[in-house]
N, C-alpha and C positions, 0 to 999 in steps of 0.2 A: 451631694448630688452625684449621678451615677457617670460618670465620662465615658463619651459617645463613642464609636470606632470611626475612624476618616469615613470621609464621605467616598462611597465607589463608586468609579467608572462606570458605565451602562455593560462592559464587559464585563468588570467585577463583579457586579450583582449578579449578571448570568451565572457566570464562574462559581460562585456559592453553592452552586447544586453540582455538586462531582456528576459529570459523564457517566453513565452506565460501563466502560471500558475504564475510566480511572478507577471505577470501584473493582472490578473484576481484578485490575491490577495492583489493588491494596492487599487485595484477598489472599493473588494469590503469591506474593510477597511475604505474607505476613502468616499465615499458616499450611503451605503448602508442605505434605511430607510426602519426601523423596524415597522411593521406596517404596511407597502407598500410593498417595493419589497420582492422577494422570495428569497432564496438561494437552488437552486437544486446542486449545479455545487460544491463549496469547500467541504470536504469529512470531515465535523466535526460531532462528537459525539454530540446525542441528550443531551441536557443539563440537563435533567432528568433522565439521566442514570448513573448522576456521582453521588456515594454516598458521599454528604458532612456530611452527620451525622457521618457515620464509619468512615471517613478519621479523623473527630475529636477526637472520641476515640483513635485512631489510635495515633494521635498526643500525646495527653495525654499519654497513656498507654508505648510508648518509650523513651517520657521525664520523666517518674516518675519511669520506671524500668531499670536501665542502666544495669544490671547483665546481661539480654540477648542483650540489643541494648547498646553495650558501645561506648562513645563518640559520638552518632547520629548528635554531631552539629561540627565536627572537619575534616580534610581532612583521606579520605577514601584509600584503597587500589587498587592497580592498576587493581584486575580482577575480583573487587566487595566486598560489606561487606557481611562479612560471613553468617550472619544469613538469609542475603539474600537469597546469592548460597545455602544454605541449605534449603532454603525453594520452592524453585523453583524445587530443584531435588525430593522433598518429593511432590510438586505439578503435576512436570512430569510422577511420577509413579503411583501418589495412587488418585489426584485429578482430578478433571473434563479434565484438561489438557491430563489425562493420555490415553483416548480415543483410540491413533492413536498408542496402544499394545506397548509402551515402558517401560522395566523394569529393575531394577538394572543392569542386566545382559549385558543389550542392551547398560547402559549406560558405563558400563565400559571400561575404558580407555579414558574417552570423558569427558574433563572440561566445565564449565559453566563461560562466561565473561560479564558484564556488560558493556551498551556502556556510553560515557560520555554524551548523550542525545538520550536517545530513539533510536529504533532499525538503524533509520536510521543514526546512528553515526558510525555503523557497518558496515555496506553498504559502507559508507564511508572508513574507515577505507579497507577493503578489496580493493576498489581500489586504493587505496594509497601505498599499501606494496607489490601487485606484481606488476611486470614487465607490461607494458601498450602492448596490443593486441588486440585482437577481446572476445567480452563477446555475449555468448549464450542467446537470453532471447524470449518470447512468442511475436507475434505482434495480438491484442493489447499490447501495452505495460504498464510498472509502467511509466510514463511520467516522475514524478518529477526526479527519481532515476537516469534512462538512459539521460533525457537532462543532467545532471550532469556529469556521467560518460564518454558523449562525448564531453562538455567543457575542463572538463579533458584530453582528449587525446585517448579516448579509440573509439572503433569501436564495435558496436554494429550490431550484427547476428538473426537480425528480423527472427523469425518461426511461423506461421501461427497458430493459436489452433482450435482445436473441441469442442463439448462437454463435451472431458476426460483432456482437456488441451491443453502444447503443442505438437503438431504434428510430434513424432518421425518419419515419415517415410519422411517426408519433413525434418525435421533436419538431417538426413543423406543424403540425395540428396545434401542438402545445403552444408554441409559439405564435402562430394565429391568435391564439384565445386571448393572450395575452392584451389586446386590442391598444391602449397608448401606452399601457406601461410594457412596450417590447423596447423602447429607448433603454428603461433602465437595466438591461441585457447586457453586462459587462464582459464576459468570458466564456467558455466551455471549458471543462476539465473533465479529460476522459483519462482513463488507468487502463492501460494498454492490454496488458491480463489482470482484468479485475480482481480488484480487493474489496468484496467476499468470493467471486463464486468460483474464481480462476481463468472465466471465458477469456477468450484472448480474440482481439479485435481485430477482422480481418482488413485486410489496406484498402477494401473498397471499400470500406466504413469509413477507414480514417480519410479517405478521400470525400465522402459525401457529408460527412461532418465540416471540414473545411472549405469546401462549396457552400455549405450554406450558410458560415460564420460572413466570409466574402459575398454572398450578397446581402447577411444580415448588414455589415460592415457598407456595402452603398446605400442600403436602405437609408439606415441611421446618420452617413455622412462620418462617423470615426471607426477606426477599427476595434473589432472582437476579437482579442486572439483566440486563439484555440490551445490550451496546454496540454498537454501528453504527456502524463507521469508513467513512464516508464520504468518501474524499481523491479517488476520481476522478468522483463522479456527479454532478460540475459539466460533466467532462468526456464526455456521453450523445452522440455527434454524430452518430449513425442516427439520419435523420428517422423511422424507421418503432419507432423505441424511445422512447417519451416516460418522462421522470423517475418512479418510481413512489411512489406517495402514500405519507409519512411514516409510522412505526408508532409516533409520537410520538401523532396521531390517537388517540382512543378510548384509551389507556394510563391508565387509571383509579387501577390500582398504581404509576403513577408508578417504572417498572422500567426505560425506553431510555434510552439515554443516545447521544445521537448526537456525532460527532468529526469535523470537517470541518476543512477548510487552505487558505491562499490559494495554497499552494505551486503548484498545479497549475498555473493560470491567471496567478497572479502570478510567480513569483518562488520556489523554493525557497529562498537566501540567506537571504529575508526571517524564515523562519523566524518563521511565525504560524499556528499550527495551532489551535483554541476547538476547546470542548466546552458542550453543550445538555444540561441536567442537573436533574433535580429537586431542587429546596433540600429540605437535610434533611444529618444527620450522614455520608454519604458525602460528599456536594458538599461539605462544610466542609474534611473529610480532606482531601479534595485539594487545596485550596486551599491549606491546611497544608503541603502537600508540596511546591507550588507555592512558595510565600513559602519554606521552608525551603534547597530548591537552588536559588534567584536572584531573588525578586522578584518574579516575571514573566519576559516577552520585553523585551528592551531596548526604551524607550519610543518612541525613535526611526521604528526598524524599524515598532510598534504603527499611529504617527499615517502613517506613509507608508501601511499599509496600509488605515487608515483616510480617507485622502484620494481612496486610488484605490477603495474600496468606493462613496465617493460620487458620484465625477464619473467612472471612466472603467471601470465593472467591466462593463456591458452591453455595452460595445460591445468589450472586452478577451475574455469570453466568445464573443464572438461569434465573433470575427476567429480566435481559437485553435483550436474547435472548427470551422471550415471548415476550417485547416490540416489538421489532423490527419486530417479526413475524408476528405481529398485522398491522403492518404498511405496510410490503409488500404486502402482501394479499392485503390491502385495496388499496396500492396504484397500485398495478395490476390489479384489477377490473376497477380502473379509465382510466388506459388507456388502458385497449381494450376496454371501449365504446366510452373513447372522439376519439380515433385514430383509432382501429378498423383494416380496411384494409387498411390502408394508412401505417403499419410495418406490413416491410417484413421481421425480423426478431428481436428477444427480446431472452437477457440472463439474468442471474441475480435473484435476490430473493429469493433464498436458502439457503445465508449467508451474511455475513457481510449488507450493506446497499445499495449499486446500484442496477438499472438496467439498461441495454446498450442494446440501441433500432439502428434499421438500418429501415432509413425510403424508402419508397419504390420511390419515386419520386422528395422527395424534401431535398436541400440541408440543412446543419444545420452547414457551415463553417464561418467564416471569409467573410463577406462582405456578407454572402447571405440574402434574402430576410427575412429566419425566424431569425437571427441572429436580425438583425435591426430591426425588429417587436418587438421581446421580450425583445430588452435593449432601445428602444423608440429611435431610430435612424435613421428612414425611411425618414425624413425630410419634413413625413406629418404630419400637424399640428394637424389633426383630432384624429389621430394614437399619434403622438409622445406626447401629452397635452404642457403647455406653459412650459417654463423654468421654474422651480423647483414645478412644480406641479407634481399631485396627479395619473399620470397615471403607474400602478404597473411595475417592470420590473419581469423579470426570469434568474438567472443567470443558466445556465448549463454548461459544460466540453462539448464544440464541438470533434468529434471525429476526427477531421482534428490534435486537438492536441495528440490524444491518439495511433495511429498507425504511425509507422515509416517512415520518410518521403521517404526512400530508400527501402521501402521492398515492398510487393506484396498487401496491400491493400489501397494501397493511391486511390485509387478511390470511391473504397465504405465510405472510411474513411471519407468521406465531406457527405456521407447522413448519418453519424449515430452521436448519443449522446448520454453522461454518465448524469443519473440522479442519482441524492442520497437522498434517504427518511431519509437519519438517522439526519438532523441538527433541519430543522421543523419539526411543529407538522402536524397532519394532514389536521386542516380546510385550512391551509396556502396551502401544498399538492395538496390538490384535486383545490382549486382555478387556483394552478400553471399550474395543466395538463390540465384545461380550459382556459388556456391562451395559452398552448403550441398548442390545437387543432384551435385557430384563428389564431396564427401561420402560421402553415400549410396553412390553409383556404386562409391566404393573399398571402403564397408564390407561390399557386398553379397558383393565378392568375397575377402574375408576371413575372412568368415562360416563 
């Protein structure tokens, strides 16, 4: 007789079917050439933006002074090593960070916790310690986070966004509809420059967002926090877009919870991602959660990031976001000539490193014509070159995966795509957008 596998979790059996982004990242893992193909699509940091020089001092400088980094190589404390926490709250008020008007004042009564891998261990973590319901979030959406959170068990509350974010006046329609089950309304979680489109949320959003968690929050009798993943509004690098002021500000309810990572600026590896959070039995939870799957982030990793928050993050900010503003420009001049009128509409390019294009006629999903063009899968020989030859691909984030497959823009969501200038350089870049415009060119006549 044949012997079973364990029996799985209700996550686990989700879990059996890879995410549309775990496959994308098997892919491109696994046969990606350098050289040849492009990567628009995985959202990696340019690789010249990580300082290895400083991270070496860095190293040095905590191994040889233990008085301020003691035991950097030993297991760390449940809601982070100190000189960290202390350096982050000294960076939130006085440093580059400190932009969005937050000040001792503001911070008071509000812990700072380390996740045990980069912010997204937080996120985690949050869903795990409340009670499983519906969670609030923009459509487009964070893809990796929300496919997660609804293997898990949870239901996610697609809301539409604008230019300022997302769309209070639709979040509250939405929420009306919901008629008894708006009890089971656990949180909001907005991504302060969205991941996909780049929009970046302006502070009378994150104000009317949290106005309405607080009255959602009497309605119901407990509170709704409101989270704010902030991982790229370090990264604001349009001069004509300043940081917009905290909703941590005037929070009286004690409801935001902001999520912020050195990854962007420093270093993903480093894998240090804090959260800003009002003490009280949530913040504990986590913390709980935190101690329970590792301790923390490796201490090590903690004091490097702690070393470079003190002596070299202003001028590390600085230097990145010039880069990268060099790159959007350039790479926005490229596609309104190669694409032009064929997008009907383009966000992005103001911060962090996307931009999220909605093309006007032609599809960019799963099975479609440009899909197969740009990864050599049209099953023309002309087109596709022979097996393991020389003809480039384009990987990009189809936007069939980035909008909710239950909410209001699954339609437009198959003609639009997330491109990312932040992994390659530019010649690679502009070559890519000249593949993406024959693209088009072949699907039009497919059509």
């Amino acid at each position: 007789m044949a012997i079973k596998e364990p029996p799985f979790s209700d996550y686990g059996r989700a879990s059996l079917t890879p995410s549309p982004v775990r496959r994308m990242m098997a892919q491109f893992a696994s046969d990606f050439r350098d050289g040849v193909d492009v990567n628009l699509g995985v959202g990696y940091v340019n690789e010249n933006t990580i300082p290895r020089h400083l991270i070496v001092e860095a190293v040095q400088a905590v191994l040889e002074g233990p008085r301020r980094y003691d035991k950097p190589l030993n297991y760390g404390a449940s809601k982070g090593y100190k000189a960290l926490l202390d350096s982050i709250r000294r960076y939130i008020v006085s440093g580059p960070g400190g932009a969005g008007g937050i000040t001792e004042e503001v911070l008071a009564g509000r812990e700072i916790v380390i996740g045990v891998s980069g912010a997204t261990s937080l996120l985690e973590a949050m869903a795990c310690v409340l009670r499983r319901g519906i969670v609030v979030t923009a459509d487009p959406m964070y893809y990796i986070y929300c496919n997660f959170i609804e293997r898990l068990g949870w239901e996610i509350l697609p809301v539409p966004e604008d230019g300022d974010g997302m769309r209070t006046d639709l979040l509250e329609e939405k929420l009306a509809a919901l008629g008894p089950r708006l009890a089971d309304v656990r949180f909001f979680y907005a991504v302060t420059v969205n991941n996909p489109t780049g929009t970046i949320m302006s502070g009378r959003r994150r104000v009317e967002l949290r106005r309405i968690a607080e009255g959602l929050s009497r309605k119901l009798g407990c509170k709704v926090p409101v989270v704010f993943d902030k991982a790229y509004e370090e990264l604001i690098h349009d001069p004509s877009a300043a940081c917009p002021p905290s909703a941590m500000i005037g929070d009286e309810m004690h409801l935001v919870h902001e999520i912020s990572t050195v990854s962007k600026i420093l270093a993903p590896g480093l894998r240090i991602g804090y959260m800003v959070a009002p003490d009280g039995p949530l913040l504990r939870v986590i913390v709980q959660r935190v101690s329970d799957i590792g301790f923390s982030a490796p201490p090590i990793n903690q004091v490097i990031a702690a070393y470079m928050l003190d002596h070299h993050m202003a001028g590390q900010v600085q230097a990145v976001n010039a880069g990268y503003r060099r790159k959007a420009l350039a790479v926005r001049g490229w596609l309104d000539s190669q694409l032009g009128p064929r997008i009907q509409h383009m966000t992005g390019g103001q911060a962090g490193f996307y931009y999220y294009i909605t093309l006007r006629d032609v599809e960019t999903c799963e099975g479609s014509a440009m899909l197969r063009f740009l990864s050599r899968t049209t099953g023309e020989a002309a087109l596709d070159g022979p097996a393991g030859g020389l003809k480039p691909r384009v990987i990009y984030i189809p936007g069939q995966y980035c909008v909710h497959p239950r909410g209001d823009l699954v339609a437009v969501g198959r003609r639009q795509m997330r491109l990312s200038y932040g992994f390659e350089e530019l010649p690679n870049i502009e070559r890519a957008v000249g593949l993406i415009r024959e693209a088009v060119d072949y699907a039009e006549t497919r059509s």
